[in-house]
MARBA-3410 file (N, C-alpha, C, O; in Angstrom, 1 decimal):
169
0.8,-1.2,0.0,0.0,0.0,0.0,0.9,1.2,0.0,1.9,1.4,0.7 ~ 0.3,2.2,-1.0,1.3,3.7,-0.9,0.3,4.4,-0.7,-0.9,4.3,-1.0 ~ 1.2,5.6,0.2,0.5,6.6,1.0,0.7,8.3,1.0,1.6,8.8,1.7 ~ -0.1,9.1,0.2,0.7,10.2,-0.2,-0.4,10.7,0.8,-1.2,10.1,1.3 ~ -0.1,12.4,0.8,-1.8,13.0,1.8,-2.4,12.9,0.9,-3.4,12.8,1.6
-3.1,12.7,-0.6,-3.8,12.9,-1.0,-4.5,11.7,-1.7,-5.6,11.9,-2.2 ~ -3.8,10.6,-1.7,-4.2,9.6,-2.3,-3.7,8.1,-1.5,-2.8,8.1,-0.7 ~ -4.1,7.1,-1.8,-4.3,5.8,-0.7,-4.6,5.0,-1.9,-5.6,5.1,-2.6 ~ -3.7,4.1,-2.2,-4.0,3.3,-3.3,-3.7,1.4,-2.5,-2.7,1.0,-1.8 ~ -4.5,0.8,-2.8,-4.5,-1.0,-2.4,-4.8,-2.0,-4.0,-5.6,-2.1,-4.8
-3.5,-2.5,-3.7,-3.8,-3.7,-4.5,-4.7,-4.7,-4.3,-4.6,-5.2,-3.1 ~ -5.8,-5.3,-5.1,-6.3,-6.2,-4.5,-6.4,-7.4,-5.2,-5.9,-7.3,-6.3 ~ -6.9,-8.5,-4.8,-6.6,-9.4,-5.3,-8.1,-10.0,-6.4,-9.2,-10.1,-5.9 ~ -7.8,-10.2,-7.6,-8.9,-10.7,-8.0,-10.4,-11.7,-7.8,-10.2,-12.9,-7.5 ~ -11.4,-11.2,-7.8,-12.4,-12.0,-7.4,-12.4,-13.6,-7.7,-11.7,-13.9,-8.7
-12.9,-14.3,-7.3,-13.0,-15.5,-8.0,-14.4,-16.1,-8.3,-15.1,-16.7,-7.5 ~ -14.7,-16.0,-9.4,-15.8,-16.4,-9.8,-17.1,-15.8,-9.6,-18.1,-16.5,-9.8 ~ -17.1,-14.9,-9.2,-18.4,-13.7,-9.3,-17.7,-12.5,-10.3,-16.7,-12.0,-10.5 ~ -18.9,-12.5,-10.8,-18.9,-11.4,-12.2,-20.0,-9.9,-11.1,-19.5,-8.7,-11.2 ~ -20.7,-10.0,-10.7,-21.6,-8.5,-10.1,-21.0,-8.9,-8.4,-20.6,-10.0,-8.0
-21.0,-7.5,-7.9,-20.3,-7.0,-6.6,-21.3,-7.7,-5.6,-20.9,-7.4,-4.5 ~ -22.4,-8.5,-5.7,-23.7,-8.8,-5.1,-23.5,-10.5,-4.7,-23.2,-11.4,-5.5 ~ -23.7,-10.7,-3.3,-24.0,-12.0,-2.9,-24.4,-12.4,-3.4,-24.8,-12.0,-4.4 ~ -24.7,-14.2,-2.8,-25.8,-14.7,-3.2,-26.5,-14.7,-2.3,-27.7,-14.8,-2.5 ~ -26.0,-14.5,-1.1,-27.6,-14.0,-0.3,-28.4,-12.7,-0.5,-29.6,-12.5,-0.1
-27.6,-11.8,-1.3,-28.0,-10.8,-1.4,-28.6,-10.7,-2.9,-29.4,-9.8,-3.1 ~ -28.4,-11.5,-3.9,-29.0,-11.9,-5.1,-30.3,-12.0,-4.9,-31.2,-11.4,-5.4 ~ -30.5,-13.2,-3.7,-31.6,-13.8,-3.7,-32.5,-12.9,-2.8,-33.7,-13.2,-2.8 ~ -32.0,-11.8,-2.0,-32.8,-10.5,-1.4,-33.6,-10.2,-2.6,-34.8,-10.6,-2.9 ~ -32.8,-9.6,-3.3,-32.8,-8.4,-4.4,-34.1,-9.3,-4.9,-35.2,-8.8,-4.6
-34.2,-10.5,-5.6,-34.9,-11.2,-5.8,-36.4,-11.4,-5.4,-37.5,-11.4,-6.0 ~ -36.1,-11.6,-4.1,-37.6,-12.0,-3.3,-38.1,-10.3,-3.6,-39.1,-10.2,-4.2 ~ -37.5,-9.5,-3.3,-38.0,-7.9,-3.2,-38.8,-7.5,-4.3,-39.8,-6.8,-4.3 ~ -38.3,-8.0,-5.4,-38.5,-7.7,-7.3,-40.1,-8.6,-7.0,-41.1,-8.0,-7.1 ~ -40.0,-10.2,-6.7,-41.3,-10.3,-6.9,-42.4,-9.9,-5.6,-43.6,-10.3,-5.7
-41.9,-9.1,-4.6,-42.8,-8.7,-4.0,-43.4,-7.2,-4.1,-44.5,-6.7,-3.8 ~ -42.4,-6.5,-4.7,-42.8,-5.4,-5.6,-43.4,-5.2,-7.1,-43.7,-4.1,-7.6 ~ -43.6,-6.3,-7.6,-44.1,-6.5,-9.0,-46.1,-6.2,-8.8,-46.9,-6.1,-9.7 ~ -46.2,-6.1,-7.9,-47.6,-6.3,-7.2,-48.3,-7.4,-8.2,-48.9,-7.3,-9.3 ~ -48.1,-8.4,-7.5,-48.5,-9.6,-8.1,-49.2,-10.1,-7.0,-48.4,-10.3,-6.0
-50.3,-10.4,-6.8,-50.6,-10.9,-5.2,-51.1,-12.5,-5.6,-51.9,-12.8,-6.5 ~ -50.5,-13.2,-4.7,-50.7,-14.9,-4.7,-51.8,-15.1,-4.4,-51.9,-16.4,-4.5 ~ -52.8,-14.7,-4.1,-54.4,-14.9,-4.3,-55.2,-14.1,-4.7,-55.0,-12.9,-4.6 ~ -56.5,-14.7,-5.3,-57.5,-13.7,-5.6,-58.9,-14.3,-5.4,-59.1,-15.4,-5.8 ~ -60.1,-13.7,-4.7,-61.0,-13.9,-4.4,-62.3,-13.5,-4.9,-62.7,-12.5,-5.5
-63.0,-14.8,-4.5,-64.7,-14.4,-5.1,-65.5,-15.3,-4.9,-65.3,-16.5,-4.9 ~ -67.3,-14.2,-4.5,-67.6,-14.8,-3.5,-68.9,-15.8,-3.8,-69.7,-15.1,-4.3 ~ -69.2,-16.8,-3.6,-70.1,-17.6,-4.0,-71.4,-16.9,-4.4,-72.0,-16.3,-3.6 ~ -72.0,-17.2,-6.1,-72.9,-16.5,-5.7,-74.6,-16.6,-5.2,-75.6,-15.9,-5.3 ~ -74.4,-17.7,-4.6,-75.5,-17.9,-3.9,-76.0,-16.9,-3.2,-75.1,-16.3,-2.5
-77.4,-16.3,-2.9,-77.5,-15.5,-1.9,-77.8,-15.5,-0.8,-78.1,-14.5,-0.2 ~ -77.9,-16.9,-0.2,-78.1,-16.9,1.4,-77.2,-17.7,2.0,-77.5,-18.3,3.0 ~ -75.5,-17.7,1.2,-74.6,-18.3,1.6,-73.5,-17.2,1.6,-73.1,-16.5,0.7 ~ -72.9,-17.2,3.0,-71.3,-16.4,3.0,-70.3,-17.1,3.1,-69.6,-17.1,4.1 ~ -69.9,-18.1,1.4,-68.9,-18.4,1.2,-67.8,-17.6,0.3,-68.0,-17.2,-0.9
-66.5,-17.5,1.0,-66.2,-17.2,-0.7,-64.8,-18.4,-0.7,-64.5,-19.4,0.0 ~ -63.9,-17.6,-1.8,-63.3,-19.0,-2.2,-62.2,-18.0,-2.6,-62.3,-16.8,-2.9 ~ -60.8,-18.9,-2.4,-59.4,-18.5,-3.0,-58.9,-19.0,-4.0,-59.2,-20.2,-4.0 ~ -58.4,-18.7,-4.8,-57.2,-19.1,-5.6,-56.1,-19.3,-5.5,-55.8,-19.1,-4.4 ~ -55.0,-19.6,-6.1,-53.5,-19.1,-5.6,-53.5,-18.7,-7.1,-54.3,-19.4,-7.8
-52.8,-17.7,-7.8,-53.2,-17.3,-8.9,-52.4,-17.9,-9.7,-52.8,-18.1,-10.8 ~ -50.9,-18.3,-9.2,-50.1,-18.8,-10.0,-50.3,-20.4,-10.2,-50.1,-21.1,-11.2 ~ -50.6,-20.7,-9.0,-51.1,-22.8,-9.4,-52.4,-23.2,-9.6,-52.6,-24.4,-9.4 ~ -53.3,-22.6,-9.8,-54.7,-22.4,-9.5,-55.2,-23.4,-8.4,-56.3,-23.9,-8.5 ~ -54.4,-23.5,-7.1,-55.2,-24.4,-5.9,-56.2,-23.5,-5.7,-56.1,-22.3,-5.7
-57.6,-24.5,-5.5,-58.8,-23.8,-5.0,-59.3,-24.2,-3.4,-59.6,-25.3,-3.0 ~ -59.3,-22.8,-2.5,-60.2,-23.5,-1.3,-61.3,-22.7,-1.4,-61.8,-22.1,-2.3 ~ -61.7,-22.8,0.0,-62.7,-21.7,0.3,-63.4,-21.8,1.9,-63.3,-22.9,2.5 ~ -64.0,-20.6,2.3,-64.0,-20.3,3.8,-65.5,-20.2,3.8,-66.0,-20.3,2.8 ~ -66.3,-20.0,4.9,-67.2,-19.5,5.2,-68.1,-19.6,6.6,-68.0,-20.5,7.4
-68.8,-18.4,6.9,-68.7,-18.0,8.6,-69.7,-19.2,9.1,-70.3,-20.0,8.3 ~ -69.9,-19.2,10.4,-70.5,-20.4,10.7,-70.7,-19.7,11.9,-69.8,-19.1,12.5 ~ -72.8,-20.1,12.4,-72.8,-19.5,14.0,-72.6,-20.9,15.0,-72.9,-22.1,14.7 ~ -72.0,-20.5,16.0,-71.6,-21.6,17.1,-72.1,-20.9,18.3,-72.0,-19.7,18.3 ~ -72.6,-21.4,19.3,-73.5,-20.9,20.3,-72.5,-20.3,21.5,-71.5,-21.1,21.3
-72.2,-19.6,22.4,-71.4,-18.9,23.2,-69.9,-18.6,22.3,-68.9,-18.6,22.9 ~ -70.1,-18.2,21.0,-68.9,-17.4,20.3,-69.4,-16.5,19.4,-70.6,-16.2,19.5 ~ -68.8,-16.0,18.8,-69.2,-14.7,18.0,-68.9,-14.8,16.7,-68.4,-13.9,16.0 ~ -69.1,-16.3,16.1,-69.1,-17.8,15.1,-67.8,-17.5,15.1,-67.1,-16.7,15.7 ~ -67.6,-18.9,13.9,-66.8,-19.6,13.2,-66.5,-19.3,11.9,-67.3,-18.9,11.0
-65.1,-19.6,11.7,-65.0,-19.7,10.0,-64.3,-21.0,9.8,-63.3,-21.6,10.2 ~ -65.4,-21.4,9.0,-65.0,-23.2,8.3,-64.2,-22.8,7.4,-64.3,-21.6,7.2 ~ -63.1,-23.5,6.8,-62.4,-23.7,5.6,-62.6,-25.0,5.0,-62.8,-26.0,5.7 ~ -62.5,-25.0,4.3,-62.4,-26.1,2.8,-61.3,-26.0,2.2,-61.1,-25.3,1.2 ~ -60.3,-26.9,2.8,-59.1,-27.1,1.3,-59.3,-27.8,0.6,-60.1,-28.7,0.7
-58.6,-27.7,-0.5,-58.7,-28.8,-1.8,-58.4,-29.8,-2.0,-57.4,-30.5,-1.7 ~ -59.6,-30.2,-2.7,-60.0,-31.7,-3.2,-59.7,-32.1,-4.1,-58.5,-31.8,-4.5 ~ -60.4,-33.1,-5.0,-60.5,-33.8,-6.5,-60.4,-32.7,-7.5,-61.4,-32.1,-7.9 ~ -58.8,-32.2,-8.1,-59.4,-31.5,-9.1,-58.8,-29.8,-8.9,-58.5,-28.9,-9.7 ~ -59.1,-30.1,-7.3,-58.8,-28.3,-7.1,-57.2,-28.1,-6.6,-56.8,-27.0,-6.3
-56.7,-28.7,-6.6,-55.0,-28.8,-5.9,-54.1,-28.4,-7.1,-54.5,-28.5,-8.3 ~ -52.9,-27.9,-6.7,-52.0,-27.1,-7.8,-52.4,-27.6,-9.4,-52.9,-28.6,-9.6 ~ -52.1,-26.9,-10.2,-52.2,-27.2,-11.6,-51.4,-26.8,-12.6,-50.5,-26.5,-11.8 ~ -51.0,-26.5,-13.4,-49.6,-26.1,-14.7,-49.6,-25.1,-14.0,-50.5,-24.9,-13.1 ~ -48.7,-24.4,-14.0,-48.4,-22.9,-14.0,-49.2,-22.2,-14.9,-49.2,-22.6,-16.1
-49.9,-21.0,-14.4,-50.8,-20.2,-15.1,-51.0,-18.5,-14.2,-50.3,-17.9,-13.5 ~ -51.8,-18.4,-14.7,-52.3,-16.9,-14.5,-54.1,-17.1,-14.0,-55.1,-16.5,-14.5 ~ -54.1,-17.9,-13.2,-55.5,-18.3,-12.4,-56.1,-17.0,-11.8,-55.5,-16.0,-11.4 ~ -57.6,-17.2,-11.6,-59.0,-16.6,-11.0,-60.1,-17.3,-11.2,-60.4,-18.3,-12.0 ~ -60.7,-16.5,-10.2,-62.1,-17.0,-9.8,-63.3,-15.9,-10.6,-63.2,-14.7,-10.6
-64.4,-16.9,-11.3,-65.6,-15.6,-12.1,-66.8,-16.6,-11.1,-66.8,-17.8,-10.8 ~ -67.8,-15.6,-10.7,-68.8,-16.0,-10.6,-69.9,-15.7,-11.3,-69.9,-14.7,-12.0 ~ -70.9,-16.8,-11.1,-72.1,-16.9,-12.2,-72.8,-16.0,-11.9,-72.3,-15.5,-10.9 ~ -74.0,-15.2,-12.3,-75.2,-15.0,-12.0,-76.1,-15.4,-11.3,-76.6,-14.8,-10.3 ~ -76.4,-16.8,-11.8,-77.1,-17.6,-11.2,-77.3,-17.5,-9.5,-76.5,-18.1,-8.7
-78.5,-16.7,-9.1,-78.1,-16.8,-7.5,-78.6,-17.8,-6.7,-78.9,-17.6,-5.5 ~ -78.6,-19.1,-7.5,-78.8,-20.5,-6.6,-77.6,-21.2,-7.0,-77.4,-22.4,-6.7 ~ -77.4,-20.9,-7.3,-75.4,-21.4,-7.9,-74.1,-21.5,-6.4,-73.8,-20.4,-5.9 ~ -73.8,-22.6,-6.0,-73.0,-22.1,-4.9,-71.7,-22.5,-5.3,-71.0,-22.9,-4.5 ~ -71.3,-22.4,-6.6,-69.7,-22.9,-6.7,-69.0,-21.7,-8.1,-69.6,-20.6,-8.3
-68.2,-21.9,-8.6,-67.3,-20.5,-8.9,-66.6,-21.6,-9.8,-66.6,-22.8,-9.8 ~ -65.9,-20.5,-11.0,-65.6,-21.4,-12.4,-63.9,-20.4,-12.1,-63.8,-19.1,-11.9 ~ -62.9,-21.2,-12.0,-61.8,-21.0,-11.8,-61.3,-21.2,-13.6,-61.5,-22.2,-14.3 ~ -60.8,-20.0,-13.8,-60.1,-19.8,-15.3,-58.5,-19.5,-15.1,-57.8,-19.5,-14.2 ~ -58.4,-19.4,-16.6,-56.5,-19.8,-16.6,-56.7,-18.4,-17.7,-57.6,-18.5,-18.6
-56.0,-17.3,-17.5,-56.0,-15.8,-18.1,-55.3,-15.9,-19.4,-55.5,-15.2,-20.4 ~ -54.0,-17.6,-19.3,-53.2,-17.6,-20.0,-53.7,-18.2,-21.4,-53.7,-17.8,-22.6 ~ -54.2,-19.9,-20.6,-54.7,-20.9,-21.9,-56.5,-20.9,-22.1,-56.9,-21.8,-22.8 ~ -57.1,-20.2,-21.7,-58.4,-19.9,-21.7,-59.3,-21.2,-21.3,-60.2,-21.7,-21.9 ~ -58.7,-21.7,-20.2,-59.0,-23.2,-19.5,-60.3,-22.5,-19.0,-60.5,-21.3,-19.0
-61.2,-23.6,-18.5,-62.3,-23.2,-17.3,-62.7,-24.4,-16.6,-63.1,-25.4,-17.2 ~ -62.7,-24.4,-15.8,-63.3,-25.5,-14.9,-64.3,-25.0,-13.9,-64.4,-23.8,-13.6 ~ -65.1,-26.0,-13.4,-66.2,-25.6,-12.1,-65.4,-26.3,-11.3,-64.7,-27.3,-11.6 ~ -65.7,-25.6,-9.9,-65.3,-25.5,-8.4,-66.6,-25.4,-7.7,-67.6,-24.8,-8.2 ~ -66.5,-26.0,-6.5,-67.6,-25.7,-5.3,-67.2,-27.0,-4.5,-66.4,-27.9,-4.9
-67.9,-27.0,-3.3,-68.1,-27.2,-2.1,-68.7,-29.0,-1.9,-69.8,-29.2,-1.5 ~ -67.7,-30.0,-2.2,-68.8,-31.5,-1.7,-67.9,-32.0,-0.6,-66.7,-32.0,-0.3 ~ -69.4,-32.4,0.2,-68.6,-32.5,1.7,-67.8,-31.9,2.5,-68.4,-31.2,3.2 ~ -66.4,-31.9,2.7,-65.5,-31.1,3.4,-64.5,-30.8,2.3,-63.5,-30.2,2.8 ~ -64.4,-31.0,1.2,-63.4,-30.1,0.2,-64.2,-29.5,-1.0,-65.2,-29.7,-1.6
-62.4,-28.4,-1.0,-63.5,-28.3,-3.0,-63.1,-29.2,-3.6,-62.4,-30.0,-3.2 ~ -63.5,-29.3,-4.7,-63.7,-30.1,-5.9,-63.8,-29.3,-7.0,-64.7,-28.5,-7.2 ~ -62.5,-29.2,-8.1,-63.2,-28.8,-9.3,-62.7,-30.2,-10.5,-61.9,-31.1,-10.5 ~ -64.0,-29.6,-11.5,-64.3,-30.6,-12.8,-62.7,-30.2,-13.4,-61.9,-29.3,-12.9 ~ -62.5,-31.1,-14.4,-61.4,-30.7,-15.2,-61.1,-29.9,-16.2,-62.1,-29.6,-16.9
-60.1,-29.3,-16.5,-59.7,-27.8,-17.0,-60.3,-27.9,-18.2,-59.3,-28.2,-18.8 ~ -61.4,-27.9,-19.1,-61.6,-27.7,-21.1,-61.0,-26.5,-21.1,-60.5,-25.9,-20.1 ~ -61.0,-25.8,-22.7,-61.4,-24.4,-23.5,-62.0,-24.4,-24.3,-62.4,-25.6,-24.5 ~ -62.5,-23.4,-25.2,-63.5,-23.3,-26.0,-62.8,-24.5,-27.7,-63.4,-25.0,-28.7 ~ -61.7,-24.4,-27.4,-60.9,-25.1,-28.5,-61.1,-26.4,-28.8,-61.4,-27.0,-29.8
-61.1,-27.1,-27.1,-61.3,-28.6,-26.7,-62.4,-29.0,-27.6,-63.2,-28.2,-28.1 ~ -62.6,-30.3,-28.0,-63.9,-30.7,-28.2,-64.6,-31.3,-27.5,-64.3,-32.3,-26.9 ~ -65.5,-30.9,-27.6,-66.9,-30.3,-26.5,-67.8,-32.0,-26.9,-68.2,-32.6,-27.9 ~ -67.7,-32.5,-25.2,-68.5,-33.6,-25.1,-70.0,-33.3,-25.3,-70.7,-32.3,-25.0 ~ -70.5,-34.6,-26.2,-72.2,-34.1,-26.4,-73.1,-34.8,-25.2,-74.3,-35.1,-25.3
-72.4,-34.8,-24.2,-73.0,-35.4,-23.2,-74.6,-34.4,-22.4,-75.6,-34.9,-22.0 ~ -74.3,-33.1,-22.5,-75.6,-32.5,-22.2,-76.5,-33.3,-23.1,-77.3,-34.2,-22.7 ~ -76.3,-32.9,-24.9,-77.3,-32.9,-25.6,-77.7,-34.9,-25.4,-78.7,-35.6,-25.5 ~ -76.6,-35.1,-25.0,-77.4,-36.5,-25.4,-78.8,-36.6,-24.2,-79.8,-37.2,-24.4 ~ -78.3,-35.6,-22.7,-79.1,-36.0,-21.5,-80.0,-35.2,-22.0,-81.1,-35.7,-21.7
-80.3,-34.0,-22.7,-81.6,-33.2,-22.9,-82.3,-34.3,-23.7,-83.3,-34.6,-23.2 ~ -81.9,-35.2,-25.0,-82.3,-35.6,-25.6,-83.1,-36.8,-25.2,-84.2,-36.9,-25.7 ~ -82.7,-37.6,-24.4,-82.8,-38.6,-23.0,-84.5,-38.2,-22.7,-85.6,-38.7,-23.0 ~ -84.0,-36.5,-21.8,-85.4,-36.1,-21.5,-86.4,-36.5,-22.3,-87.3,-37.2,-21.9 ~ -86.4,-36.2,-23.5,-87.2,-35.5,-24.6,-88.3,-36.5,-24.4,-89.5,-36.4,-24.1
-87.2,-37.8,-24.8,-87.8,-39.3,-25.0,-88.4,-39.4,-24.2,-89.6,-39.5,-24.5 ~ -88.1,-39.6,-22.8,-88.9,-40.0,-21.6,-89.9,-39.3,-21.7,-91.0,-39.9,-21.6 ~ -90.0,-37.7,-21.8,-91.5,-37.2,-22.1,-92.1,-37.3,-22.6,-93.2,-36.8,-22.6 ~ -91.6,-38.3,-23.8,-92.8,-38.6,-24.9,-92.8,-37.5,-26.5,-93.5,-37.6,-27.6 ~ -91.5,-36.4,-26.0,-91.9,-35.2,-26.9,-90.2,-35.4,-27.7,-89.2,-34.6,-27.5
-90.1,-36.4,-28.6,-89.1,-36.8,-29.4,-88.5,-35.5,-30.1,-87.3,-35.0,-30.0 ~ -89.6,-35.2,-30.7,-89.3,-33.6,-31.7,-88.8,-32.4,-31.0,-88.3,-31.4,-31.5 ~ -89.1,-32.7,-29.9,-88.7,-31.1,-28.8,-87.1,-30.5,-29.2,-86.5,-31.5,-29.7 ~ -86.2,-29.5,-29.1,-85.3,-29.3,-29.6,-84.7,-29.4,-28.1,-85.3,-29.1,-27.1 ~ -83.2,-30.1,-28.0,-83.0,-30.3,-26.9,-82.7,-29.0,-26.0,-82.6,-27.8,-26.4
-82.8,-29.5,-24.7,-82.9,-27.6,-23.5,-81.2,-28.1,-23.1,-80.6,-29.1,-23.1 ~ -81.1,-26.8,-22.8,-79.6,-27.2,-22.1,-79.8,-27.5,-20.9,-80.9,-27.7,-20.7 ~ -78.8,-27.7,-19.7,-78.4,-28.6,-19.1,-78.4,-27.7,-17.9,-77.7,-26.7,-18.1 ~ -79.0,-27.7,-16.8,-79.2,-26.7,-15.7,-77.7,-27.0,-14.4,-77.6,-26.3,-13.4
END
């Protein structure tokens, strides 16, 4: 090391095998920070639309696991909240860009979990103590004729062959 008053110079010795001035614990800071600042939030919610039920239901937005919660009165408390984790159907799935749409229908107690990315949809709701959702279609898939065959089913058993089949409630 040389020492003048105005200047302080050190030799150093070359790094070994890092290219940026940055840990790896400190990589992996920098990291977690980036995706907690991206405002990406790991769930999204929505609420059953039944109207004399206060359930709603989660997502994880990136695996599409489905649960869902709802209050419950219990006598000397000021209730309960049940949860429902995932069942048949509703537990992680590809990597995607998951949510929850609800129907209209206000006797409908379950929620159609979509993929933002592959334009998947499946139904979700409530059997027994888990969710359950059907399996992922898109509009691309080909489309089982399983309603029409059951409208058509009806028709027969009514006696009314010619009726144009109803869809499927």
């Amino acid at each position: 090391m040389m020492t003048t008053p105005f200047l302080t110079t050190t030799t150093r010795a070359p790094r070994s095998g890092r290219r940026c001035g940055l840990s790896p614990v400190r990589m992996a800071v920098a990291a977690t920070a980036l995706v907690l600042l991206s405002g990406a939030a790991p769930f999204a919610f929505a609420p059953a639309p039944q109207l004399d039920l206060n359930r709603i239901y989660r997502v994880n937005v990136a695996t599409g696991e489905v649960g869902a919660c709802q209050y419950g009165l219990k006598e000397g408390t000021i209730g309960v909240t049940f949860c429902f984790p995932a069942g048949e159907g509703a537990g992680p799935q590809a990597l995607g860009e998951y949510g929850l749409v609800s129907s209209s229908h206000t006797r409908e107690s379950g929620v159609f979990r979509v993929n933002h990315r592959t334009g998947e949809i499946s139904s979700c709701y409530v059997f027994n103590t888990h969710v359950v959702c059907t399996p992922q279609v898109s509009a691309t898939d080909t489309a089982s004729s399983a309603p029409a065959d059951a409208a058509q089913q009806q028709n027969s058993a009514t006696g009314d062959a010619s009726a144009p089949p109803t869809p499927a409630q």
